[in-house]
MARLOPA-751716 format. One record per atom (N, C-alpha, C): x, y, z; residue number from 1; atom name. Coordinates in Angstrom, 3 decimals, padded with zeros to 6 digits, always signed. Layout:
BEGIN
<site><px>X</px><py>Y</py><pz>Z</pz><nr>NUM</nr><atom>CA</atom></site>
...
***
This chain:
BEGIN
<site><px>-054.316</px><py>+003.770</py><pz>+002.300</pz><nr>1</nr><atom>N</atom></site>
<site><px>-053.093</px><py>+004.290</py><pz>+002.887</pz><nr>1</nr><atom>CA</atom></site>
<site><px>-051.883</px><py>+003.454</py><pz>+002.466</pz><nr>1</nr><atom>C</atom></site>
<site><px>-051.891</px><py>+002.269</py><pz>+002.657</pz><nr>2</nr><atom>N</atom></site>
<site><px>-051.080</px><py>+001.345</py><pz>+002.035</pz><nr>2</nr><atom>CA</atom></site>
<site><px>-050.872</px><py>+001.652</py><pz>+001.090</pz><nr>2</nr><atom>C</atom></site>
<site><px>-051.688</px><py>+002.194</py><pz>-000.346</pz><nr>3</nr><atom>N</atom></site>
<site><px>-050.854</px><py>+002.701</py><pz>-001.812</pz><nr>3</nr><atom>CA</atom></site>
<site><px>-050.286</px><py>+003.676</py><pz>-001.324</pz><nr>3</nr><atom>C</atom></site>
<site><px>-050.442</px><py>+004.868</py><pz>-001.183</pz><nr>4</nr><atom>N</atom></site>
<site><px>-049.428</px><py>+005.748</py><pz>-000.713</pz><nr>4</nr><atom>CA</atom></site>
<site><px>-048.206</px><py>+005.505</py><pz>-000.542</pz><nr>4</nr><atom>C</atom></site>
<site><px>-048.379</px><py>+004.425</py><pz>+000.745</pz><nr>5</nr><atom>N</atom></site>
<site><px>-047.226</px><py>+004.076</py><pz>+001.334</pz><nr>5</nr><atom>CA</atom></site>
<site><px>-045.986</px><py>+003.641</py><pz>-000.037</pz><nr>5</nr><atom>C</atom></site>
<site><px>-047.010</px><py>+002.435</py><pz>-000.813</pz><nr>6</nr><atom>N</atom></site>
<site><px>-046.069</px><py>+001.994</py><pz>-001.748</pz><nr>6</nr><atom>CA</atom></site>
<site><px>-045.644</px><py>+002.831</py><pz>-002.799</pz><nr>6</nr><atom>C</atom></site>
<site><px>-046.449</px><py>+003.681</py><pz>-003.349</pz><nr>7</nr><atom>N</atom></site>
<site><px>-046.389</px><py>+004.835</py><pz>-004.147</pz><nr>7</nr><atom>CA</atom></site>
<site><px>-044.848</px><py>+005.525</py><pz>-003.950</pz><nr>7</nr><atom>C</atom></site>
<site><px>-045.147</px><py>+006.418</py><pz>-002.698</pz><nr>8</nr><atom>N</atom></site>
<site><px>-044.102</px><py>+006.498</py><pz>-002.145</pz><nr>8</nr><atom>CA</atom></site>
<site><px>-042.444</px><py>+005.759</py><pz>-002.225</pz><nr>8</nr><atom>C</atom></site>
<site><px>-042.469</px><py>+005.055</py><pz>-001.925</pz><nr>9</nr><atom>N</atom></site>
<site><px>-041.278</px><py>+004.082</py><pz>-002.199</pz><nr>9</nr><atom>CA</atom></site>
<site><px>-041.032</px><py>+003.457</py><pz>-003.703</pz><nr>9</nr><atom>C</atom></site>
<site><px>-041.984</px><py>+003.279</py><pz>-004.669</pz><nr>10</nr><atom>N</atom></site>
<site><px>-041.962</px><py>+003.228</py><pz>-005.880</pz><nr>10</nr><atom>CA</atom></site>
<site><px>-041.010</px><py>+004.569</py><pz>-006.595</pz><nr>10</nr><atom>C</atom></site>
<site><px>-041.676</px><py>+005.713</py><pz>-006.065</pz><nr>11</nr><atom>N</atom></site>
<site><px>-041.036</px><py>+006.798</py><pz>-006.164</pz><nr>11</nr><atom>CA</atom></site>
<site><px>-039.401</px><py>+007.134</py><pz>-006.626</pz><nr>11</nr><atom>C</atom></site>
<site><px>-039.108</px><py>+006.837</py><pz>-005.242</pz><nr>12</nr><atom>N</atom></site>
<site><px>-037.798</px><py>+007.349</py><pz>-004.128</pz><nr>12</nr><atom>CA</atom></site>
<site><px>-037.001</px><py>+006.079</py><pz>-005.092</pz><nr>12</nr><atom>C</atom></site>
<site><px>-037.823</px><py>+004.845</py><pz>-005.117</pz><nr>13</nr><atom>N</atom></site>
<site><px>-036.415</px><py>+003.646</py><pz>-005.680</pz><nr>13</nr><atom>CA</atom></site>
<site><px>-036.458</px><py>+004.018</py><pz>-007.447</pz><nr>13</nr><atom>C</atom></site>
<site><px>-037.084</px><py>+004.419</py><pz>-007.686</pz><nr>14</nr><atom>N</atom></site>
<site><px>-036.722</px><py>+004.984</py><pz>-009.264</pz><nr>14</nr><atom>CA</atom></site>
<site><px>-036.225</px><py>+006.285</py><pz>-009.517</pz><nr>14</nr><atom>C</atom></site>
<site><px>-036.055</px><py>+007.029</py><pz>-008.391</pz><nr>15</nr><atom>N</atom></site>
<site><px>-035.241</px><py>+008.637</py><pz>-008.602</pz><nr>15</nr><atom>CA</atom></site>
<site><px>-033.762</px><py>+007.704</py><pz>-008.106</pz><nr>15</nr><atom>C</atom></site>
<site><px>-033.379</px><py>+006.518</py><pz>-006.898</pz><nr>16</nr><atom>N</atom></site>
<site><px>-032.467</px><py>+006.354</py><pz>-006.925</pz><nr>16</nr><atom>CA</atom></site>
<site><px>-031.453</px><py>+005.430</py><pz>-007.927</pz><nr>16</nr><atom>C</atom></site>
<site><px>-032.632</px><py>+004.671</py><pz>-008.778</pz><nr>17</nr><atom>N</atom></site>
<site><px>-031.561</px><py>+004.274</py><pz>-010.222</pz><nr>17</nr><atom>CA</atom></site>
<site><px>-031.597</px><py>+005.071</py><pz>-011.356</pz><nr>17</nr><atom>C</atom></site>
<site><px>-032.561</px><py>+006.167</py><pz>-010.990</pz><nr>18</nr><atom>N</atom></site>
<site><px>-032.420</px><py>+007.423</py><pz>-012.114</pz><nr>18</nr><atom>CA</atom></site>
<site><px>-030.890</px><py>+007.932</py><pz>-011.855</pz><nr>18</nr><atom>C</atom></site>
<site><px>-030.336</px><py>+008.323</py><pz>-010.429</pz><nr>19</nr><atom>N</atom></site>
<site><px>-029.612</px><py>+009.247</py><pz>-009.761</pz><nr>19</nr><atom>CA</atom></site>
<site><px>-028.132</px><py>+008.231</py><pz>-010.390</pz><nr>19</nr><atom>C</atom></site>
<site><px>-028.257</px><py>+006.788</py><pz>-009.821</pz><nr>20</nr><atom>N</atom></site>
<site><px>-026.912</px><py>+005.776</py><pz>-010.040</pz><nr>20</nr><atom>CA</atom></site>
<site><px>-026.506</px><py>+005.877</py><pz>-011.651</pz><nr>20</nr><atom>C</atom></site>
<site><px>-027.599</px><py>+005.641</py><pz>-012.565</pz><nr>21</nr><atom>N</atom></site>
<site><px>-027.215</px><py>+005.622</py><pz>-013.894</pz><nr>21</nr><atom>CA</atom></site>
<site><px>-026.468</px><py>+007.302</py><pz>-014.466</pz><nr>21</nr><atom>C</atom></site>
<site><px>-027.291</px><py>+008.478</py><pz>-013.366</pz><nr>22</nr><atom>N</atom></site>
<site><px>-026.432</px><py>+009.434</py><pz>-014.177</pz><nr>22</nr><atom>CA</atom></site>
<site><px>-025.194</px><py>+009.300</py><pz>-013.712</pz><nr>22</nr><atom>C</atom></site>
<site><px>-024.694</px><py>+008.842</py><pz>-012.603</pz><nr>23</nr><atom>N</atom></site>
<site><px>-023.656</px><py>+009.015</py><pz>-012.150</pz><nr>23</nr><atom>CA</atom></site>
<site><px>-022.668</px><py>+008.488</py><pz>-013.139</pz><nr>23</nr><atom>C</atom></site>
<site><px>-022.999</px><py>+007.375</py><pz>-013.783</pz><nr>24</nr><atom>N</atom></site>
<site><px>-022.433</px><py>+005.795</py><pz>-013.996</pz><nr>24</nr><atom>CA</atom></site>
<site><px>-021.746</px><py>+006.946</py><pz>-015.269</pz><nr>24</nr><atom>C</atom></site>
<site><px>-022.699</px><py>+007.475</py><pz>-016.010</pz><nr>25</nr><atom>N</atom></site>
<site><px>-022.518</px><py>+008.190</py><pz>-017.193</pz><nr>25</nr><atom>CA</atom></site>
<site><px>-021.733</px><py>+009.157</py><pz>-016.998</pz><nr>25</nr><atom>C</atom></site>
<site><px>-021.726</px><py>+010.381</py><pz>-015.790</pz><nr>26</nr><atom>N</atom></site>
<site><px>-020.818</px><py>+010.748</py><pz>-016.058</pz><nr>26</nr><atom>CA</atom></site>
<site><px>-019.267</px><py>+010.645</py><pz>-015.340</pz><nr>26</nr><atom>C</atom></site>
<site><px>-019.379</px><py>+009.847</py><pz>-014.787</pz><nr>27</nr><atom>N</atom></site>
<site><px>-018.506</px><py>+008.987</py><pz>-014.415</pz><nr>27</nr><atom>CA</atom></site>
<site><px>-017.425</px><py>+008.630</py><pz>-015.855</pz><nr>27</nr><atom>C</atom></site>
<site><px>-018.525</px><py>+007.654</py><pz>-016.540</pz><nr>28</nr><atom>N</atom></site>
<site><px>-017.623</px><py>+006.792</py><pz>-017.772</pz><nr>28</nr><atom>CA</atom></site>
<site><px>-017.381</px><py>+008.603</py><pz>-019.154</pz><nr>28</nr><atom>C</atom></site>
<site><px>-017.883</px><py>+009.584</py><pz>-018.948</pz><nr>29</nr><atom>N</atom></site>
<site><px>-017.549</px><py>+011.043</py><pz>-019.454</pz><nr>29</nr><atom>CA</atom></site>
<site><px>-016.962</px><py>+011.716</py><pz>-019.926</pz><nr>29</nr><atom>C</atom></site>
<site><px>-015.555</px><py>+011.320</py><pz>-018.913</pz><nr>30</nr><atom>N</atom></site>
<site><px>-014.381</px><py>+012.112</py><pz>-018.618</pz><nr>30</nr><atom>CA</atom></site>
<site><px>-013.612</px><py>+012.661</py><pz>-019.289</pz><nr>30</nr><atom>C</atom></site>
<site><px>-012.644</px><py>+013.759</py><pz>-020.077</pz><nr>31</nr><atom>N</atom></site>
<site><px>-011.983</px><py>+013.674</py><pz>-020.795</pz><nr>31</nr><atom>CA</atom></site>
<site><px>-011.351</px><py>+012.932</py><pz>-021.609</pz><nr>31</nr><atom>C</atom></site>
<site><px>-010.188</px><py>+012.725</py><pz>-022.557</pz><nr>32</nr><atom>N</atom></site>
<site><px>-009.786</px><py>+011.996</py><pz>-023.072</pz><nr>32</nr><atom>CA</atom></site>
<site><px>-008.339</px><py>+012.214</py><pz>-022.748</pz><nr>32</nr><atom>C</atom></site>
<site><px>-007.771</px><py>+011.046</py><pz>-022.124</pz><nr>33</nr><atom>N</atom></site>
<site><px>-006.034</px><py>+011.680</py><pz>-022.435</pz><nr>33</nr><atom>CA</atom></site>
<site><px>-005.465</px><py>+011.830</py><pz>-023.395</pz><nr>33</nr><atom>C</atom></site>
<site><px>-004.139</px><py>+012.713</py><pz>-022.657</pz><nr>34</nr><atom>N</atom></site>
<site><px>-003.536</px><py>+013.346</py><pz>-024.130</pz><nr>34</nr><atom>CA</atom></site>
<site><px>-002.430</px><py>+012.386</py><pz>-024.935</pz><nr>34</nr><atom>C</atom></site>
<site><px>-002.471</px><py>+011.108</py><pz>-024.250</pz><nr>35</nr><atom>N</atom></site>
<site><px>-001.717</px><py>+010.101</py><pz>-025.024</pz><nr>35</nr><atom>CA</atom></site>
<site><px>-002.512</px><py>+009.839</py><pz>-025.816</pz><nr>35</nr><atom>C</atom></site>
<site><px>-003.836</px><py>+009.378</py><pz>-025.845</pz><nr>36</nr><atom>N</atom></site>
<site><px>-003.817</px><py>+009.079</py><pz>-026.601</pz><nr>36</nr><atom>CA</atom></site>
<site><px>-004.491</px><py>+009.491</py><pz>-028.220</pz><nr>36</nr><atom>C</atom></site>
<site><px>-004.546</px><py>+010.621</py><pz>-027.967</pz><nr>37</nr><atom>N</atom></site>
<site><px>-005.499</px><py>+011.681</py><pz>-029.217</pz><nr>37</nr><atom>CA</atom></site>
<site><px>-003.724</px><py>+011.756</py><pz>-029.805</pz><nr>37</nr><atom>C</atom></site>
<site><px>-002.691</px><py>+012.114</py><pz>-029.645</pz><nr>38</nr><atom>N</atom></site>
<site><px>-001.436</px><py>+012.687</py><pz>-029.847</pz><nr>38</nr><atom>CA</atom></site>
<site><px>-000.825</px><py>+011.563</py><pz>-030.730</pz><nr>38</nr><atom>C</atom></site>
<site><px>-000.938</px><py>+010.951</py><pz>-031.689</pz><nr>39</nr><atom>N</atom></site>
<site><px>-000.620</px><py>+010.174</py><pz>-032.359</pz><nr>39</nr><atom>CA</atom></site>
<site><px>+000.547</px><py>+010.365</py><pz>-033.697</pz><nr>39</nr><atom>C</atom></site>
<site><px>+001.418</px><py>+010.064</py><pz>-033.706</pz><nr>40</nr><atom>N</atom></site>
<site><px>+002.154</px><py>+010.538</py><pz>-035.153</pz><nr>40</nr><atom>CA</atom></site>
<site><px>+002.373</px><py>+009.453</py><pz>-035.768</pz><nr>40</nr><atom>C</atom></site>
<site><px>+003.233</px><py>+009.356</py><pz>-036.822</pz><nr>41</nr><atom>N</atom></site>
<site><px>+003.421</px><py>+008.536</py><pz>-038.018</pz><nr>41</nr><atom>CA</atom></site>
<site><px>+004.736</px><py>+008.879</py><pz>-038.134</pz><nr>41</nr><atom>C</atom></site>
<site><px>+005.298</px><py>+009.322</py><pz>-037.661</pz><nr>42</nr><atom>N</atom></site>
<site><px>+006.988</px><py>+009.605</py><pz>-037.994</pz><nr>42</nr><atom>CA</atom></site>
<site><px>+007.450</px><py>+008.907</py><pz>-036.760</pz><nr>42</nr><atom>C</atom></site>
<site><px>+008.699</px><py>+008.158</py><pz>-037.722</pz><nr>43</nr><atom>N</atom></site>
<site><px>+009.538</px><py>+006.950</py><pz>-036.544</pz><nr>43</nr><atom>CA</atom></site>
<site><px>+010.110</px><py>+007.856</py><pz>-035.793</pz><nr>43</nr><atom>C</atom></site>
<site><px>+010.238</px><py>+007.308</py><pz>-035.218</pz><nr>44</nr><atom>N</atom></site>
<site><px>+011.178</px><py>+007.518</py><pz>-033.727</pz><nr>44</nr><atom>CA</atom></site>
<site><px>+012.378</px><py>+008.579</py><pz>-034.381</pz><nr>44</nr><atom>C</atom></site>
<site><px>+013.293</px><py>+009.247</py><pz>-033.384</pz><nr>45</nr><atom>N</atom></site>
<site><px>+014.470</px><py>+010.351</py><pz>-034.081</pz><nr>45</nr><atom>CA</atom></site>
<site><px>+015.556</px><py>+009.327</py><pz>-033.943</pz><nr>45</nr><atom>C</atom></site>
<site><px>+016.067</px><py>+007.898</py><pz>-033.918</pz><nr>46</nr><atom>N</atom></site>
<site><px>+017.334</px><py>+007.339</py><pz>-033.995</pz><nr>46</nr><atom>CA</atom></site>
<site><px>+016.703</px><py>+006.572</py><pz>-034.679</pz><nr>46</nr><atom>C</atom></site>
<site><px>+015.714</px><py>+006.669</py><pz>-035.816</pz><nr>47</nr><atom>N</atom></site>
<site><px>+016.164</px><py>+005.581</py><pz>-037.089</pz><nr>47</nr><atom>CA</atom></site>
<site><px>+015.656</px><py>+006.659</py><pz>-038.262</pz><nr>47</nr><atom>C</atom></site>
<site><px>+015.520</px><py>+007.916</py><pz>-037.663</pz><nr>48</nr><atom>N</atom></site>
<site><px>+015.313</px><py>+008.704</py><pz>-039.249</pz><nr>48</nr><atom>CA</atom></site>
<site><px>+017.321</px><py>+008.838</py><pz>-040.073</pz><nr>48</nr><atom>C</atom></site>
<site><px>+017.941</px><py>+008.962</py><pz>-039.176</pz><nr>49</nr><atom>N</atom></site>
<site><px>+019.411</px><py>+008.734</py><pz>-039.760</pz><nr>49</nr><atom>CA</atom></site>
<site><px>+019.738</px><py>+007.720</py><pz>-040.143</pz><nr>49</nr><atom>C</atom></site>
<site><px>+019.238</px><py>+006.592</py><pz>-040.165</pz><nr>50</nr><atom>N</atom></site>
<site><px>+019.159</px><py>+005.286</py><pz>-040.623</pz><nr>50</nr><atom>CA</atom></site>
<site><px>+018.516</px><py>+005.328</py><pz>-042.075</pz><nr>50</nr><atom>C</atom></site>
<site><px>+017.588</px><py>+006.035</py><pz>-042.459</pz><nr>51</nr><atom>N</atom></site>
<site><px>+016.420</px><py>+006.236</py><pz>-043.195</pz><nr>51</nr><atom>CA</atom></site>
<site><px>+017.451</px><py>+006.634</py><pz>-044.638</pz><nr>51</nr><atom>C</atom></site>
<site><px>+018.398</px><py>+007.814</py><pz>-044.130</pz><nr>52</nr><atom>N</atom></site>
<site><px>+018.346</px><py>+008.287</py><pz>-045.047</pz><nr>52</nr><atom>CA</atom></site>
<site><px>+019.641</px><py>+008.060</py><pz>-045.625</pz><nr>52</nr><atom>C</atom></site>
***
């Protein structure tokens, strides 16, 4: 009866760091903001008149 018992609880504590790690994942998931995918290469608009 005693394995059971531990069985049991062996169980339950490895579905609950199964359960924490998915979280963790999709947690860390999330979209990406749009700063920073949005990237250009053209200066700023008060030194392209400078430029030219």
């Amino acid at each position: 009866m005693l394995r059971r018992i531990s069985a049991r609880y062996f169980r339950g504590f490895g579905a609950a760091v199964v359960a924490v790690a998915a979280l963790v994942l999709a947690a860390n998931a999330g979209p990406a903001r749009a700063a920073e995918a949005t990237t250009t290469l053209q200066p700023p608009t008060g030194q392209t008149q400078a430029l030219r």
